[in-house]
LOTIMAR-628852 format. One line per field, with one value per residue (C-alpha): x, y, z. Coordinates in steps of 0.001 Angstrom, whole numbers, plus 500000, padded with zeros to 6 digits. Layout:
% residues N
X = X:...;
Y = Y:...;
Z = Z:...;
***
This chain:
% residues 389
X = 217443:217000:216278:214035:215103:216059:219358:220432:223751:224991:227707:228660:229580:230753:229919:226266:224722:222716:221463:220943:220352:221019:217446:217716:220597:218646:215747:216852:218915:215668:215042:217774:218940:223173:225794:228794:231560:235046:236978:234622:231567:228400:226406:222550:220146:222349:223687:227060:226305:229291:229401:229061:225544:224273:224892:223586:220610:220230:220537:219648:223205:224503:227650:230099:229343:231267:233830:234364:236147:233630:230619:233001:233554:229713:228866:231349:229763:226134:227759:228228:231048:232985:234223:237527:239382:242490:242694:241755:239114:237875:239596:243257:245441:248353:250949:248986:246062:243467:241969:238235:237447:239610:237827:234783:235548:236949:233098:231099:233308:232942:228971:228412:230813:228590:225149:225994:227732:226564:225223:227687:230381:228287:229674:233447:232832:231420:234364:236977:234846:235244:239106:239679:237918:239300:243196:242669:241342:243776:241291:241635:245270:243799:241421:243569:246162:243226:242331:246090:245963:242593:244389:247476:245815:246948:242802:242995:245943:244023:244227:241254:242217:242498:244090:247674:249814:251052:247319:248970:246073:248458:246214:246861:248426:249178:249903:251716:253928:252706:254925:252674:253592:252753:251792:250901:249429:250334:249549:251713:250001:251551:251339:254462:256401:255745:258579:258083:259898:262407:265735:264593:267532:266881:265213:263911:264242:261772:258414:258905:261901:258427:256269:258689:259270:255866:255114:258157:256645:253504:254349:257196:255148:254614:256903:257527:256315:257909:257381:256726:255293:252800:253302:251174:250390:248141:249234:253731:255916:257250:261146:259920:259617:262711:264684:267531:265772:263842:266789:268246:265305:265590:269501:268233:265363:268225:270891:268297:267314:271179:272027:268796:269501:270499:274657:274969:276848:280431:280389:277136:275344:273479:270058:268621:265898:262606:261631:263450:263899:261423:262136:260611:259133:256697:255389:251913:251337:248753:250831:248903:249856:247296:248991:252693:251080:249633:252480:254563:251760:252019:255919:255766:253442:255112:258444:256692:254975:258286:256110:254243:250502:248503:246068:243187:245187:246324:242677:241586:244417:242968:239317:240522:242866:239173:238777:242180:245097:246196:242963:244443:242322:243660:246148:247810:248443:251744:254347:257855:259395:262660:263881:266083:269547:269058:265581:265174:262362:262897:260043:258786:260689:257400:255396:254801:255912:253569:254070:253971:255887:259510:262493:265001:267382:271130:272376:274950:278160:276669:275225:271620:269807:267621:267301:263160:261337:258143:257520:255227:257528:260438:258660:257689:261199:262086:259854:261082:257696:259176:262398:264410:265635;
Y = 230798:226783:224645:221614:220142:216665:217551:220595:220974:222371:224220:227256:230838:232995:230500:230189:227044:227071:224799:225354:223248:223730:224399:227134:229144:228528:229565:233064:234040:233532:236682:238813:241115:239156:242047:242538:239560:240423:237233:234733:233879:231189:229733:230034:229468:230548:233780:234779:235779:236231:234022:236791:237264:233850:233379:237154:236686:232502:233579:237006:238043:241211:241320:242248:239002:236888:236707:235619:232350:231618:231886:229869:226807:226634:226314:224531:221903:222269:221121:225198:225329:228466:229886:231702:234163:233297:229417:227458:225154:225919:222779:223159:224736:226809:224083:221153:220128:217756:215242:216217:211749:211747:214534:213437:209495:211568:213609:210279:208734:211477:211752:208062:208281:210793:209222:205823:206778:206073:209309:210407:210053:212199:215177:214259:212791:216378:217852:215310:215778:219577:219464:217319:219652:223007:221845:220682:223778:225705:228193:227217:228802:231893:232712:232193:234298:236954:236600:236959:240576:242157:240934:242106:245622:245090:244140:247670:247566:244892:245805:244518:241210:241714:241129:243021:244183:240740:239165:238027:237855:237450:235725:239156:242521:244632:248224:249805:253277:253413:249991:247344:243878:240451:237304:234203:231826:227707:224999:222003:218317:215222:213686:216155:213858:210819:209630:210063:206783:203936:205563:209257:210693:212358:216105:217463:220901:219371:220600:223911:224749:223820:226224:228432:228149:227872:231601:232860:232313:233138:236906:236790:239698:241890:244865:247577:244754:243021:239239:236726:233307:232361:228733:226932:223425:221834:218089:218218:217546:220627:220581:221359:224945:225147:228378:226352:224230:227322:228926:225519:225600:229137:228277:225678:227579:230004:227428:225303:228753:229865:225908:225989:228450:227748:227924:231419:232560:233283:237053:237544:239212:236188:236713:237763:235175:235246:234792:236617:235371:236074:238878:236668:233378:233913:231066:231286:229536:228329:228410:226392:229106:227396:224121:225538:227462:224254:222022:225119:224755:221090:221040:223920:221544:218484:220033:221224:218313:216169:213943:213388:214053:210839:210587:211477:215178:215915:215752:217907:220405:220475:221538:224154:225442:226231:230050:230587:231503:227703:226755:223878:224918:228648:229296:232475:233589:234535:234487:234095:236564:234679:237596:236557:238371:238021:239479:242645:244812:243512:243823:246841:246681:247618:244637:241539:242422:241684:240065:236893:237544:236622:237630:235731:237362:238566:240249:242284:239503:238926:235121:234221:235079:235727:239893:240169:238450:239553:240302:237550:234849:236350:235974:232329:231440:232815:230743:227736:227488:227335:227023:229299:227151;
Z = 749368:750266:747142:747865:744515:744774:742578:744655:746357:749857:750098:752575:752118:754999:757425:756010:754535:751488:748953:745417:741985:738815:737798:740081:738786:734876:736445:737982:734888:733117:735137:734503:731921:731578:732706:730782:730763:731104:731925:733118:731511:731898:729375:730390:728123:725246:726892:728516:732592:734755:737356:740345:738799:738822:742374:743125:741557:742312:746116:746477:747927:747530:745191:748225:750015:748200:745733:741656:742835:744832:742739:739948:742594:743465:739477:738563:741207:740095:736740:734636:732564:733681:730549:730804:728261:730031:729320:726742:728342:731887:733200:731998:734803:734896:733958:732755:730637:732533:730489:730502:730046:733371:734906:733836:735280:738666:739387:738609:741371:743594:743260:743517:746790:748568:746898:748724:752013:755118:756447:759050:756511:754007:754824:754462:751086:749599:751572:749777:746230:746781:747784:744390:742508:744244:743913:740418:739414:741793:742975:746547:746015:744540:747792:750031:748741:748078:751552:752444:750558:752178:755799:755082:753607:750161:748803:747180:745509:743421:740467:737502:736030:732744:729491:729825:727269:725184:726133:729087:732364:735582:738625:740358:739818:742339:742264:744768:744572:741110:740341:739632:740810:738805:740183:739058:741858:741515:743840:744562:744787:745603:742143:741763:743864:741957:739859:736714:735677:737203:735642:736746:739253:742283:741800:744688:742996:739969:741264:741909:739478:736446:738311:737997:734519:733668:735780:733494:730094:731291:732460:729621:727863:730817:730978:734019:736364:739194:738001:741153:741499:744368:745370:747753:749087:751488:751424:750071:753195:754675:753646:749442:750524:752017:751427:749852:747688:746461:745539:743679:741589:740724:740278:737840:735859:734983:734060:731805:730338:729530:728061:726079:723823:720049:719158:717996:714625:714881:714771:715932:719379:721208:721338:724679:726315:725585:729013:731928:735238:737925:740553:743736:744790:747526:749486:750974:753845:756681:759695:762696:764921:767381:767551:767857:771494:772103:771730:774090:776929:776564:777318:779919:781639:781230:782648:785978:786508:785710:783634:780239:780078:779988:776885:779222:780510:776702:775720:778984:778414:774444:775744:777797:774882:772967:772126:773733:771508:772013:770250:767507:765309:764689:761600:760103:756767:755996:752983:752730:750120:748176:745992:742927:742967:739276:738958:736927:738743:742563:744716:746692:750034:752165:750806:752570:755609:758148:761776:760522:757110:756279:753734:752006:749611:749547:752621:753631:752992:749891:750758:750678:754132:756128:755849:757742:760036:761400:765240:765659:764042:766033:769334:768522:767705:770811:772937:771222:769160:765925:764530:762125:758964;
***
């Protein structure tokens, strides 16, 4: 469907471009008979439609052709509230409250951008509006790691998200040889890296020893589950998910945890936590596998020729790279598994461990290692593509 509204939107799904308005999505719910809500909801015309069936029946797509997130993203731009049992408000995130007057100031900003840009920067200003939007909201996290599972052949170990026992709702739970696995999904910005006043030390644990704590509290009431803590980022420097300093900030979560709690009673048991440590930090990342074959041509060449490229050759060399395997553009998905030594229910050992995948946890001298590394990484590091930390 292609709305000729004046007020419609573009956005793409699977690759396809459509347009649609918000008196479009009102119009075809006007239609339709609302399905059941479980944790999402939409308010049309004083009924509750889940999201998936606005866009179904706005674009005449068949359910399996998109996902929840995305039908949330495109009417959350056409201005819906997405209602969620999980939060509070649908623009509060996993570890901080967005002022909606803030918000609000943010999408006039953003619409006026793309309104009065020149046309051939049109295009870049929806793209910046929807990356604002996306990382505030943290679904862009969410699909990707989704899109991590299906790839990886863990899409039907999926589990329904819903309420668990303690009203927690984990982004994802996973079952696999009948253990079920929790995970909670955060993003990292850069406004974590601002500091936070003139006297603050030095913390380069800080941002991801608070997700941490925050993905502790908020699986603190899920028993017989591994507990682990998806972080992601598309614009930190590199070095934050270091091994080390993931381990420092899991160091630290436990240390605040053990120094928080109140003086106990001479002659009394100390109460245990109410929050236990989490069994694994798993980064999920976008490796530019592309690039890093690129950059390995690029040398080979230089060496045999016993000079750089000139700016005219790189560019050459980057045209015939195009729908090669040195093609820039290409990236993996892959995780890196940091198991706690302290964790209670540790993770599967036959999960996330795909070509591309790596392991960090306690090995056999009883430091912190590296105990997996999949084929593919292994035969980059080998060719001097990328280098093991």
């Amino acid at each position: 469907m292609t709305s000729q509204s004046p007020n419609s939107r573009t956005f793409k799904l699977r690759g396809k471009t459509y347009r649609l308005s918000k008196a479009d999505v009102e119009r075809a719910a006007a239609k339709v008979e609302p399905r059941s809500t479980e944790k999402y909801a939409v308010m049309v015309g004083g009924q509750a439609y889940p999201p998936k069936q606005l866009i179904e029946a706005s674009l005449h797509l068949p359910p399996m052709a998109f996902t929840t997130m995305d039908a949330q993203r495109i009417l959350t731009r056409l201005g819906f509230e997405v209602l969620s049992s999980e939060r509070k408000t649908p623009m509060e995130t996993d570890a901080r409250k967005i002022d909606k007057t803030v918000w609000s100031d943010w999408t006039k900003y953003f619409d006026t951008l793309v309104m009065t840009s020149p046309e051939r920067d049109h295009t870049r200003a929806l793209r910046l509006t929807n990356w604002v939007r996306d990382t505030w909201l943290e679904t862009r996290a969410r699909d990707l790691f989704q899109a991590y599972l299906f790839a990886s052949g863990l899409g039907k170990s999926v589990l329904q998200r819903e309420p668990q026992e303690g009203g927690a709702i984990p982004d994802f739970i996973l079952s696999v040889h009948e253990k079920r696995i929790a995970l909670e999904v955060k993003e990292l910005v850069t406004v974590d890296f601002d500091i936070v006043s003139d006297v603050e030390l030095y913390d380069p644990c800080r941002p991801v020893r608070e997700r941490i704590t925050a993905a502790e509290q908020e699986l603190s009431s899920l028993h017989d589950a591994s507990h682990c803590l998806i972080l992601y980022s598309r614009c930190t420097p590199w070095p934050i998910f270091d091994w080390r300093l993931i381990y420092g900030a899991m160091r630290d979560s436990s240390e605040i945890k053990r120094t928080s709690d109140a003086p106990v009673a001479e002659g009394r048991e100390p109460e245990q936590s109410a929050t236990g440590p989490l069994d694994a930090v798993v980064v999920l990342e976008q490796l530019r596998t592309g690039y890093l074959r690129f950059k390995g041509h690029v040398r080979a060449l230089e060496a045999r020729n016993g000079k750089a490229l000139s700016e005219s050759e790189y560019i050459a060399e980057l045209h015939k790279a195009r729908g090669t395997e040195r093609d820039i553009v290409l990236s993996r998905l892959r995780v890196i598994v940091h198991e706690n030594p302290d964790g209670a229910n540790p993770l599967p050992k036959d999960v996330f461990r795909g070509a591309y995948d790596e392991w960090y946890g306690t090995a056999k001298d009883g430091q912190i290692d590296r105990t997996f590394v999949g084929d593919e990484i292994r035969s980059l590091e080998k060719d001097g593509l990328l280098r093991a930390s």
